[in-house]
C-alpha positions as CSV (number, residue, x, y, z in Angstrom):
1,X,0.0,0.0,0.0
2,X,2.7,2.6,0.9
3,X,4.6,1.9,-2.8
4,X,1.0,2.4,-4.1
5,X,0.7,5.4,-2.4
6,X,4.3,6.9,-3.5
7,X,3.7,6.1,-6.9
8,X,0.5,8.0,-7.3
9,X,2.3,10.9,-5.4
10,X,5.2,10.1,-8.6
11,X,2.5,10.5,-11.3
12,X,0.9,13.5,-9.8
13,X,4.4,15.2,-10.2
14,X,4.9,14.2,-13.1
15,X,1.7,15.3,-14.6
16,X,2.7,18.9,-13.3
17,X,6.0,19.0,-14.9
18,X,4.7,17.5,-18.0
19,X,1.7,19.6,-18.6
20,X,2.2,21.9,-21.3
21,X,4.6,20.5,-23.7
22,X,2.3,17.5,-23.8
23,X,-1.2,17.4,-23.3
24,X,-3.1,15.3,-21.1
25,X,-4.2,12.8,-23.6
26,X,-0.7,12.2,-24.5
27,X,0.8,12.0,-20.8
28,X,-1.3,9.1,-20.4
29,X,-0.3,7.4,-23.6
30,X,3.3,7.6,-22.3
31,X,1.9,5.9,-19.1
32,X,-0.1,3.4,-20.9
33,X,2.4,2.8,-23.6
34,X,5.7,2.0,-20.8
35,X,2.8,-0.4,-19.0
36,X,2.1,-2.3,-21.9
37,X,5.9,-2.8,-22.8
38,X,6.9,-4.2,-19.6
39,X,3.6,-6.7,-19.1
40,X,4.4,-7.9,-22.6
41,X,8.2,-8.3,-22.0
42,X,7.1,-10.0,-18.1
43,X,4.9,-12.5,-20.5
44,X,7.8,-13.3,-23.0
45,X,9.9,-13.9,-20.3
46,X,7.5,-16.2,-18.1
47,X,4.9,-18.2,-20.8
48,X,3.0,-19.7,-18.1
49,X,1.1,-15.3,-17.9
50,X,-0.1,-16.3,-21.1
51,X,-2.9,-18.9,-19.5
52,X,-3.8,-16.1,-17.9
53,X,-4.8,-13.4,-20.8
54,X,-8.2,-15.1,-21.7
55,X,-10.3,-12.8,-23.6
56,X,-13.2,-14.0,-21.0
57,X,-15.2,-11.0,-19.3
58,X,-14.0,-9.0,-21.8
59,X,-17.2,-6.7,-22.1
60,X,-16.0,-5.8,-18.6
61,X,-12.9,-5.1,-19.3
62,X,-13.9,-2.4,-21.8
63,X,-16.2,-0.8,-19.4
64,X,-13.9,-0.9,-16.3
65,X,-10.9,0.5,-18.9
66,X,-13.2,3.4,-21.0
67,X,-14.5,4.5,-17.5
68,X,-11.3,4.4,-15.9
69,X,-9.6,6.7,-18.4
70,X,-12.4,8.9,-18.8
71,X,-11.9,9.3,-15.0
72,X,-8.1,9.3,-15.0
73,X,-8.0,12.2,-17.7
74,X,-10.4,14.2,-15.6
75,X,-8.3,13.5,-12.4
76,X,-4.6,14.4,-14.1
77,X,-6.5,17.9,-15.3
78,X,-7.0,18.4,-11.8
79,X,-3.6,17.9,-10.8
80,X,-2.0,20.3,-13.7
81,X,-4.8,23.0,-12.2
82,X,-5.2,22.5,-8.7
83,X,-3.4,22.6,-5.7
84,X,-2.1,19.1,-5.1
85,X,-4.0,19.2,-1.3
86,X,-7.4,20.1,-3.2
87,X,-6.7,17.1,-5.5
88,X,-5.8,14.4,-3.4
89,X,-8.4,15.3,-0.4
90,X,-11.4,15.5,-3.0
91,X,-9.4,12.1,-4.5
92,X,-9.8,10.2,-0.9
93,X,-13.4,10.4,-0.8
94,X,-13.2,7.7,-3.2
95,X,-13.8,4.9,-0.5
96,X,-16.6,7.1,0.7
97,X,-18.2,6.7,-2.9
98,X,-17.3,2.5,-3.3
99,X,-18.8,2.5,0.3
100,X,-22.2,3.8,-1.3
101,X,-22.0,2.6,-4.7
102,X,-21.3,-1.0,-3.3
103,X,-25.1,-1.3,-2.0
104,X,-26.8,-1.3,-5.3
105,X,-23.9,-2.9,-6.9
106,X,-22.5,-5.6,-4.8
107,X,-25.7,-6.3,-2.5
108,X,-23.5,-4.8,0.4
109,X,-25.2,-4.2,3.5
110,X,-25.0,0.0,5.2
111,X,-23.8,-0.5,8.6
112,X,-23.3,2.3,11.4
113,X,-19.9,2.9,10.6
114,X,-20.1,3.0,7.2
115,X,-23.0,5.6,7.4
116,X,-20.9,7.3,9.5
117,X,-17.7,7.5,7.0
118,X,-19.5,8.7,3.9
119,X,-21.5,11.1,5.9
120,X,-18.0,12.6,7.1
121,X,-17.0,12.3,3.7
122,X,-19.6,14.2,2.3
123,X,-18.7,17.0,4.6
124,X,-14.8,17.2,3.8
125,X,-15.9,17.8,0.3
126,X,-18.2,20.1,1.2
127,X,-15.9,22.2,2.9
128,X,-13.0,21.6,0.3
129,X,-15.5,22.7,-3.0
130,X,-17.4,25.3,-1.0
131,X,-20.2,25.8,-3.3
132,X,-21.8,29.4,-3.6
133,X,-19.1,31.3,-2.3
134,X,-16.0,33.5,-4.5
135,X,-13.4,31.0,-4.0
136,X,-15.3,27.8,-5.9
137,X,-13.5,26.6,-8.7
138,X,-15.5,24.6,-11.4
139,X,-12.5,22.3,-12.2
140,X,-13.2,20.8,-8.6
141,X,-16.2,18.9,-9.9
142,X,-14.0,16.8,-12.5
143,X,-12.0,15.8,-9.2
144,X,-15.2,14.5,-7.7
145,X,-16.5,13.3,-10.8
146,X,-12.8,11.5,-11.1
147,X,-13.2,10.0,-7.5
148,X,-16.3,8.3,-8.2
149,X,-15.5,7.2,-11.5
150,X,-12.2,5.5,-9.8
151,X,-15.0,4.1,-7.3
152,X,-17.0,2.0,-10.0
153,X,-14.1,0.8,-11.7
154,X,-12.6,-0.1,-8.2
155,X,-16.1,-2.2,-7.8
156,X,-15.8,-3.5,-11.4
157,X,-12.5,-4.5,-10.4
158,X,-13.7,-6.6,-7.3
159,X,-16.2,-8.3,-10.0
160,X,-13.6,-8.9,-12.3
161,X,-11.2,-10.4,-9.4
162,X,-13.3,-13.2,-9.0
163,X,-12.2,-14.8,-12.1
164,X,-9.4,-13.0,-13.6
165,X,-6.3,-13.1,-12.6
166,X,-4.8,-9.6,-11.3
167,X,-2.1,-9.4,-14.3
168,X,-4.2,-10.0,-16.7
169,X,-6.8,-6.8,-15.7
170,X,-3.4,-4.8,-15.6
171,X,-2.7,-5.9,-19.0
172,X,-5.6,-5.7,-20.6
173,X,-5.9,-2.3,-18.9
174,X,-3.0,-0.7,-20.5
175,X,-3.2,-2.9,-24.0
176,X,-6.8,-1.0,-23.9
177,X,-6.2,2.2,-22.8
178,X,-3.5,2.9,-25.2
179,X,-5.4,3.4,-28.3
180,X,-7.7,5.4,-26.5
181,X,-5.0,8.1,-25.9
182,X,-3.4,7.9,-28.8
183,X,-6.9,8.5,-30.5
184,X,-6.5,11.6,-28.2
185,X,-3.3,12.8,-29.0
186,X,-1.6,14.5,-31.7
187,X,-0.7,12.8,-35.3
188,X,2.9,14.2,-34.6
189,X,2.9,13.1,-30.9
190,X,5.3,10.0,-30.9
191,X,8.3,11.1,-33.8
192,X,8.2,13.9,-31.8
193,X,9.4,12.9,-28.3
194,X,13.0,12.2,-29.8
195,X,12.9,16.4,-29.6
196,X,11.1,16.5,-26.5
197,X,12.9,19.2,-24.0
198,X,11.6,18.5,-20.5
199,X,10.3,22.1,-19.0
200,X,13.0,24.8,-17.2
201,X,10.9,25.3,-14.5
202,X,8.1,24.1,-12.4
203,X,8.4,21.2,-9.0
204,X,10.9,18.7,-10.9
205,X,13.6,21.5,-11.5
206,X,14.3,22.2,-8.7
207,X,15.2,25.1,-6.0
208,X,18.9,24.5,-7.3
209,X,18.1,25.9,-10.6
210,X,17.1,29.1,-8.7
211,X,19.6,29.4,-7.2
212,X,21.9,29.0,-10.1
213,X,20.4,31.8,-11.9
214,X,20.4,34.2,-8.7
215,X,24.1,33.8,-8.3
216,X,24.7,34.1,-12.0
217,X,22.8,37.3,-12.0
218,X,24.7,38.6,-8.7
219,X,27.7,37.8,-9.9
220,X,26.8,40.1,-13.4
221,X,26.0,42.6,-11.5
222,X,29.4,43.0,-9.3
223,X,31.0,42.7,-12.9
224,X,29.4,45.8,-13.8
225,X,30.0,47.3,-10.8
226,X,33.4,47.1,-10.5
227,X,33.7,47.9,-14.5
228,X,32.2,51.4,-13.9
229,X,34.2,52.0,-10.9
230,X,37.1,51.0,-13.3
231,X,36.1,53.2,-16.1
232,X,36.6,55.9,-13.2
233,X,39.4,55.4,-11.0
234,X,41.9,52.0,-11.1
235,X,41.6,51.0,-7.6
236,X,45.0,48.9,-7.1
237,X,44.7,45.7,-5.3
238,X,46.4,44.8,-1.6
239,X,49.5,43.6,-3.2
240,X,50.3,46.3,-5.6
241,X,49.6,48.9,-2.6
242,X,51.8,47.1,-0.8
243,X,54.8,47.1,-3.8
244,X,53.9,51.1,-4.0
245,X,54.6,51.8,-0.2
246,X,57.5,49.7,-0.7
247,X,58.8,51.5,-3.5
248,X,58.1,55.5,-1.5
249,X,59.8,53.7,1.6
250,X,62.8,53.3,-0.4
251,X,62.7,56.8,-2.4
252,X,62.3,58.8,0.6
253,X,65.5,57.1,2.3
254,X,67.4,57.8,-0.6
255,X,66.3,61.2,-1.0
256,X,67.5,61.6,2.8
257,X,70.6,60.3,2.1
258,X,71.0,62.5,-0.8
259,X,70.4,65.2,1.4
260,X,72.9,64.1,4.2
261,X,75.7,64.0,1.5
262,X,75.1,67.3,0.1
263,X,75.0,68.6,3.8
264,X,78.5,66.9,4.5
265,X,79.8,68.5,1.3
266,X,79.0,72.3,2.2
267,X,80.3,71.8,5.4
268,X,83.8,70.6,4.1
């Protein structure tokens, strides 16, 4: 569960930082695509998977997939718009939803505590999407919509479970979803990742890049300083003042000795 959990944290960030040199549509093909390479490469290296990739229940695998894109797009929008914090708390009401859904669906029974948890969960997203006042955003509601949408296909899921193995629902999952985003994307979009230039800012670059760029422009700035002072008056450095009181020292002793001689002489 935690490696579940950091790799959605992953994706989110890399949604961000990918958002706007490639659209949505085309961030989940990547995703899709790298998925489907692996599974197949797991299957040519271990034939026994293969038993596994029935085309049985596949009806439900197309729903479960078409309705979990639909509902991933919607959620990655989110994350390239929102404040991660509004994302993920209006993402977590997802059990709340399976909790609900799972009466009419499964037969599931509505206990006390499960009353309880949607009714709480109800009221966090009330609070979070605020509805009436200045501060709602629109682009909350595909969140929600997302979080209930990952709720069905969490209950397909369980359905599917019962028979199929749980490789085979991750492989069919990305062997289907990948046509659907590169239906999405652009003609160009694939030849066109060998030119891809990852963005110069945003949460993967990094504080050190600012900091980079401050010290470079500090570090223009005494240049120009010390240029105009220079254009003005040479200000000579600790060692050549140094070699320039060396230099009077030994002028002015000569000059007294000079002087002492030419004394000496008059009085002769």
């Amino acid at each position: 569960m935690t490696g579940a959990l950091l790799s959605f944290c992953a994706m989110a960030v890399s949604v961000r930082a990918l958002y706007g040199p490639l659209s949505i549509a085309e961030i989940l093909t990547i995703r899709s695509g790298s998925g489907a390479v692996i599974l197949t490469a797991v299957v040519a290296v271990r034939p026994e998977l293969r038993h596994a990739l029935g085309l049985q229940r596949m009806g439900l695998h197309l729903l479960r997939n078409i309705l979990h894109f639909a509902a991933q797009y919607a959620w990655a929008l989110g994350i390239a718009l929102l404040p991660f914090a509004t994302v993920f708390a209006l993402e977590f009401t997802t059990p709340a939803w399976v909790a609900l859904l799972a009466i009419p669906l499964l037969g599931e029974r509505m206990t006390a505590s499960r009353a309880g948890s949607v009714v709480l969960g109800f009221a966090g997203v009330l609070i979070i999407v605020r509805p009436g006042l200045e501060t709602f955003r629109p682009t909350v509601l595909l969140v929600l919509a997302a979080a209930i949408g990952f709720a069905v296909t969490l209950i397909i899921t369980k359905k599917l479970t019962a028979t199929v193995s749980t490789f085979a629902i991750l492989f069919w999952m990305n062997w289907i979803q990948l046509p659907m985003g590169l239906a999405a994307s652009a003609p160009m979009f694939i030849p066109g990742l060998g030119a891809f230039v990852p963005p110069q800012s945003g949460p993967l670059y990094g504080r050190h890049a600012e900091t980079r760029r401050r010290r470079r422009l500090d570090r223009s700035r005494r240049k120009d300083r010390i240029g105009g002072a220079g254009s003005c008056q040479m200000r000579p450095g600790r060692t050549t003042r140094r070699a320039l009181s060396r230099e009077s020292g030994l002028l002015e002793l000569r000059i007294s000795q000079s002087q002492q001689g030419l004394q000496h002489k008059k009085h002769d």
